[in-house]
PLY file of the C-alpha trace (Angstrom):
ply
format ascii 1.0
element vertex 87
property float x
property float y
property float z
element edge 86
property int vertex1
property int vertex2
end_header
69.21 131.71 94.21
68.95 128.17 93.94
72.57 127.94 91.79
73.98 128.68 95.48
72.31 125.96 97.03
73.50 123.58 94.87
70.26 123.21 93.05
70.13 123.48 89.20
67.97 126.29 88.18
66.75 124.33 84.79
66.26 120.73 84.72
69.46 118.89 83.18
71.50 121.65 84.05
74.92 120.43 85.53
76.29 122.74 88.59
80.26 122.59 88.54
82.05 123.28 91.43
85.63 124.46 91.31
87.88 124.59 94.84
91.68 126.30 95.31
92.76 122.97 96.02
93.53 120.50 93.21
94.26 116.83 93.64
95.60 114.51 91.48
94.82 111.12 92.02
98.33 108.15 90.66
96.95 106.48 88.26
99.73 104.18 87.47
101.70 101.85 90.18
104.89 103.54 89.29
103.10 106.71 90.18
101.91 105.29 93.53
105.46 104.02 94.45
107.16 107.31 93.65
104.72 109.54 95.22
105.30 107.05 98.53
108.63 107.77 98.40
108.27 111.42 97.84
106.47 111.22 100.91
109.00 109.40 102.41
111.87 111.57 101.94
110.02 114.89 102.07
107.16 114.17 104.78
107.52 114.93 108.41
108.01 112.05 110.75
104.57 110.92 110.61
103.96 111.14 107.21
107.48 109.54 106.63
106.09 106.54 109.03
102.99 105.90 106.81
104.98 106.23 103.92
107.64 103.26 105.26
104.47 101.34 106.22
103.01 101.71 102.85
106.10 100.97 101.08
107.05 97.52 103.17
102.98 96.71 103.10
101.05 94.03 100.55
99.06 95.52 98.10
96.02 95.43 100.38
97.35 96.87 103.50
98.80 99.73 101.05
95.49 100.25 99.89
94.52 100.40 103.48
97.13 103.00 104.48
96.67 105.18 101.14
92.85 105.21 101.75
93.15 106.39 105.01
95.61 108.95 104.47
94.84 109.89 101.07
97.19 113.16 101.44
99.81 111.04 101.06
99.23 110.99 97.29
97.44 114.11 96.84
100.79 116.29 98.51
103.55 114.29 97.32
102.06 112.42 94.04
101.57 113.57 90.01
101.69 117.44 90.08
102.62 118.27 93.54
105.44 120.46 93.99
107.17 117.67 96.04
106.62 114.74 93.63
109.98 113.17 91.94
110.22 109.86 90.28
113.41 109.32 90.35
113.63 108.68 94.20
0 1
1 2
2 3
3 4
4 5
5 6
6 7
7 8
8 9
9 10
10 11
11 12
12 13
13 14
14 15
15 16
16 17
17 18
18 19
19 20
20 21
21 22
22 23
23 24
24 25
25 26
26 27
27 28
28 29
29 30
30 31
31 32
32 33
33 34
34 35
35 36
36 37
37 38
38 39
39 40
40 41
41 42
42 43
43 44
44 45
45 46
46 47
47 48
48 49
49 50
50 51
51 52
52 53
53 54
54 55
55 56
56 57
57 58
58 59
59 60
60 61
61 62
62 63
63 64
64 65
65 66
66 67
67 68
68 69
69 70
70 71
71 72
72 73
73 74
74 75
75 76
76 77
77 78
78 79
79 80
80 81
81 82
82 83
83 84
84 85
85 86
C-alpha cells in the first residue's frame, strides 16, 4: 500500500512516476527561438502575444516570459506536433 502513497516499500527503492503528458524541455537557443516562433505562428492570440514579447525581449525578460508560461515550449518546442525550425 505504501507504493501508492508515494512511499518506497524497501529502503533505496526509487518510485517512478510516469504521466500521459510528456514535455520536452529546448535545450539549445536555436531550439528556444524556433519553438517561440512556432508559437508565434501557430498559437492563439494570446499565446502569439507572449511569443512576440519573448521574441523582441533581452535574454532575461525571455527567461521571465518562458518561466511563466512554460507551455510555450512544452506545446510548440522539440517533439510537439507544432514545432518547425525552419520558421
Amino acid at each position: 500500500m505504501g507504493r501508492f502513497l508515494g512511499k518506497p516499500a524497501v529502503a533505496g527503492e526509487t518510485i517512478m512516476c510516469y504521466g500521459t503528458t510528456v514535455i520536452y524541455r529546448a535545450v539549445t537557443e536555436k531550439q528556444t527561438n524556433a519553438a517561440i516562433k512556432t508559437a508565434h505562428n501557430y498559437g492563439g492570440a494570446f499565446i502569439s502575444k507572449l511569443s512576440e514579447a519573448a521574441l523582441l525581449a533581452d535574454p532575461r525578460n525571455r527567461s521571465r516570459v518562458l518561466d511563466a508560461f512554460p507551455e510555450i515550449v512544452s506545446k510548440y518546442g522539440p517533439g510537439s506536433a507544432f514545432y518547425n525550425e525552419y520558421l
